[in-house]
N, C-alpha and C positions, 0 to 999 in steps of 0.2 A: 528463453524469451518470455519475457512477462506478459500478460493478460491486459494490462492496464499500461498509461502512458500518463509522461507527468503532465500533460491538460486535462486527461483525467481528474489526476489532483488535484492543479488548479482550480476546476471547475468546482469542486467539491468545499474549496476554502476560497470563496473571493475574497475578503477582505485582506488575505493576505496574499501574495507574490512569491514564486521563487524565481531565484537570481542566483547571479554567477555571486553577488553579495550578502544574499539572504542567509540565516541559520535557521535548519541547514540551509546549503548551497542548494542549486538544481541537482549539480551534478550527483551531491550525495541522495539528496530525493530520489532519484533514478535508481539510486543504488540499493537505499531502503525500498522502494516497488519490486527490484527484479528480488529481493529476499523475501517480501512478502510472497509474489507469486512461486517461490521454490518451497514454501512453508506449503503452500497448495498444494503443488503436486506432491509433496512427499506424504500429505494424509491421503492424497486419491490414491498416486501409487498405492499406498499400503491397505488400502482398500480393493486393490486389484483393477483401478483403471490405467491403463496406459497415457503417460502425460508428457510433452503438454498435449492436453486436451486439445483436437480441432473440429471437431463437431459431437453434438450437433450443434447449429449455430447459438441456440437460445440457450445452452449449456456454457458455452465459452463467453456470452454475452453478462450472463450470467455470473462467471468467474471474474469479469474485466470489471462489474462492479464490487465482488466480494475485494479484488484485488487494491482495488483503490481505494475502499474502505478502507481496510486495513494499514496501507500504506500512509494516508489522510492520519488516521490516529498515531500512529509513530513518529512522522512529521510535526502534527501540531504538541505533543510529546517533549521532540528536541528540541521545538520552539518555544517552548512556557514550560524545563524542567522544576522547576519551586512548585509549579501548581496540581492538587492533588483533588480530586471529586472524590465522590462516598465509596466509603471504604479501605480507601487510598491513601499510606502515609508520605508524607514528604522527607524524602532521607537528604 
């Protein structure tokens, strides 16, 4: 189960929307978050926390924003591939 939820996301990108029409879709959003949050656990795992995380709260609160973060930049990623910031080439 992921840490973060796509209103999460949403809230993180208003000016854009996900939709069952969007690129991506919602439903790949969702898909992109639960990866993101499996990328989480498997550095805590390997750190020696047992995951997923459920407390303490300010811990797990804490991941449900790294998680959406991260999911947020993947998303806006598949949504504008041509575009590349510093240090970044466009392939």
């Amino acid at each position: 189960m992921a840490y973060a939820v796509i209103g999460d996301v949403n809230a993180l990108m208003p000016k854009f929307s996900l939709s069952d029409t969007s690129t991506p879709t919602s439903t790949q959003a969702t898909t992109i978050i639960t990866d993101v949050s499996a990328e989480i656990d498997t550095v805590l795992a390997s750190a020696g926390t047992d995951v997923p995380v459920a407390s303490p709260a300010w811990f797990v609160t804490w991941l449900a924003l790294l998680n959406a973060y991260g999911a947020t930049a993947a998303i806006l990623k598949a949504m504008f591939p041509q575009s590349e910031g510093g240090g970044e080439a466009s392939v």
